[in-house]
Phi, psi and omega in degrees: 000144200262154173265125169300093194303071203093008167252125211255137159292163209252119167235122189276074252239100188238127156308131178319150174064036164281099175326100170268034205275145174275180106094179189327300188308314180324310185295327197269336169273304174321315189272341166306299150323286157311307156321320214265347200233358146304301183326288187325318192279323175327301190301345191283307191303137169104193191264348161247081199248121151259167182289180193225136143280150167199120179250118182268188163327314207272324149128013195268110156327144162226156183200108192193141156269345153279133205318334208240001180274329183294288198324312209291335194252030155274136162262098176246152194238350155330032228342307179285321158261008181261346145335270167012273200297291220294309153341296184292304169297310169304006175254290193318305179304292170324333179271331172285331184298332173250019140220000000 
């Protein structure tokens, strides 16, 4: 019998109440989630683009049309859109940083 060369077993470490869920449902909540947090920003774009209120917990108003100051002040929690959240913020922290 040959010793498996480079191959490891794959372990895997998830916090208790981690969703492990696969496959097609997984998929379909994952593009649902993006979508659902395209819409919110979508209406901010173009030239008759609206402002967005956002009122948090806390009782501090927002009032903006830009796309990654609404995500930053959304709470999601999604995995997949929080992808997103994040995705959006490192372009913005980039674009600002150079110019």
């Amino acid at each position: 019998m040959m010793p498996m060369m480079g191959m490891q077993p794959q372990i895997i470490l998830l916090k208790e109440g981690t969703d492990t869920s696969q496959g097609t449902p997984q998929l379909v909540s994952n593009i649902n989630a993006c979508m659902a947090l395209a819409d919110t920003v979508r209406t901010t774009l173009g030239p008759r683009g609206m402002d967005k209120l956002i009122h948090d917990d806390k009782g501090h108003v927002t009032i903006s049309n830009d796309g990654a100051t609404i995500m930053k002040l959304l709470d999601v929690v999604h995995p997949a859109a929080k992808t997103l959240v994040d995705i959006s913020l490192s372009q913005d922290a980039e674009v600002c940083s150079n110019a």
